[in-house]
C-alpha positions in Angstrom: 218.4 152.8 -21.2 219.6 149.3 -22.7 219.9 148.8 -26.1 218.5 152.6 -26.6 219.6 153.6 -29.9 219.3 150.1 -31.5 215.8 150.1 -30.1 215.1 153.8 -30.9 216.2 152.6 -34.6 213.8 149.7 -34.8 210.8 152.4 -33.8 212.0 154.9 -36.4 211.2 151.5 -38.9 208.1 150.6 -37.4 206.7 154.2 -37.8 207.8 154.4 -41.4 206.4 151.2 -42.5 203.1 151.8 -40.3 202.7 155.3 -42.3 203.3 153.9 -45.4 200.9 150.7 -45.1 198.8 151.5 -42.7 196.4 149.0 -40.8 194.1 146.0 -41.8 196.8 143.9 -43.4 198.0 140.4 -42.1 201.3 140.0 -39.6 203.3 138.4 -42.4 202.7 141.8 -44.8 204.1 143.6 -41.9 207.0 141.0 -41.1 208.0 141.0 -44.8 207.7 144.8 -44.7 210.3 145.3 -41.8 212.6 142.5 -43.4 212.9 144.7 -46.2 213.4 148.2 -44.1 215.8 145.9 -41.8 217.9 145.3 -44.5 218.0 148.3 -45.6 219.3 150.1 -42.7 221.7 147.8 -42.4 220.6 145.7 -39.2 221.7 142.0 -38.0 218.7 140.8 -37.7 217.4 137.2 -37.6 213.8 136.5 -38.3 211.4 133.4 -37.1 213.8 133.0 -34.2 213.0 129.3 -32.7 212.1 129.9 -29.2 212.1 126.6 -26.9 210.9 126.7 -23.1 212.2 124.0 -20.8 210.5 123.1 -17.7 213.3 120.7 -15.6 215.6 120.1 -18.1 213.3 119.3 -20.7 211.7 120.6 -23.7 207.8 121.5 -23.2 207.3 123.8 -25.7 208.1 125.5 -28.7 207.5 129.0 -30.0 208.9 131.9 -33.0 210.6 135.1 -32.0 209.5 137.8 -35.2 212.8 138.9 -34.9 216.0 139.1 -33.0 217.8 142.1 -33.9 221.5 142.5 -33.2 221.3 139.5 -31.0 220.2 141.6 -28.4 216.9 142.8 -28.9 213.6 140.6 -29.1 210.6 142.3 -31.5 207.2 140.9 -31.6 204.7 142.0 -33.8 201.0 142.4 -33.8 198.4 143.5 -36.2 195.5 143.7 -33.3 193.2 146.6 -32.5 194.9 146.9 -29.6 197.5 145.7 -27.3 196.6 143.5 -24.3 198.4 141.6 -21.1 198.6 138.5 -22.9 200.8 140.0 -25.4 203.3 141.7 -22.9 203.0 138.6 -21.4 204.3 136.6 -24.4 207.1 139.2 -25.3 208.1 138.7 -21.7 208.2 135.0 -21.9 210.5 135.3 -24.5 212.8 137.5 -23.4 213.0 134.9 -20.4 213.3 132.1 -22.9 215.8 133.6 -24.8 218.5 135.2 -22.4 217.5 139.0 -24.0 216.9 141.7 -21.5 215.1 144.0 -24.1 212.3 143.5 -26.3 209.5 145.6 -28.3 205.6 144.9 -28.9 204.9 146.8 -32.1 201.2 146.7 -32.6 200.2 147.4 -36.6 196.9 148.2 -35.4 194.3 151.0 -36.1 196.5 153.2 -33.5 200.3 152.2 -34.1 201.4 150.9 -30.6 205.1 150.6 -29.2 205.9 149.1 -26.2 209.1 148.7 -24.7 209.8 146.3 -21.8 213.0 145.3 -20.4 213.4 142.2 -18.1 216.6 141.5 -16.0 217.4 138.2 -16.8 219.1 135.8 -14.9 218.9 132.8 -17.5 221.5 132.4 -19.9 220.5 130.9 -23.5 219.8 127.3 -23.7 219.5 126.8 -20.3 
């Protein structure tokens, strides 16, 4: 798989932050919680990533990554009671926005959720 171990890496965070917070808090707790664990394993990661869609050439919308790690990898998070289509949807819009091919949905919810999705992308950035 693409990106496995980085993404395998980013799981092993989620979980230990998940277990050690639990669920009911706010994204941001969770955002500023990964930060912190990021840091600490050592990842590139960049954080509030600007996201901008173009529609012909122009600009016609803007959005935030959570984070980009490694340049390579596009993580969304969500503190919802659980994970719908809209939010695959999103993290799939992104990585088409972006140029990434791999991104994870990590759900802070009552049941910790993970989901992986890759998406072979033909755009390159800032196209």
């Amino acid at each position: 798989m693409k990106h496995e171990e980085l993404t395998a890496e980013v799981i092993q965070i989620f979980y230990k932050v998940y277990n050690s917070l639990g669920y009911g808090f706010l994204e941001r707790v969770y955002e500023n919680a990964l930060k912190i664990e990021f840091r600490k394993a050592g990842l590139n990661f960049k954080n509030q990533v600007p996201i901008k869609v173009y529609y012909k050439g122009e600009i016609v919308g803007d959005y935030f990554a959570d984070f980009i790690i490694d340049g390579k990898v596009v993580v969304e998070i969500k503190a919802t009671l659980g994970l719908g289509v809209s939010d695959e949807s999103q993290l799939l819009n992104y990585l088409r926005c972006t140029g990434k091919e791999v991104g994870l949905l990590l759900n802070f919810g009552k049941k910790a959720e993970v989901r992986r999705r890759v998406f072979n992308n033909v755009n390159k950035e800032g196209e």
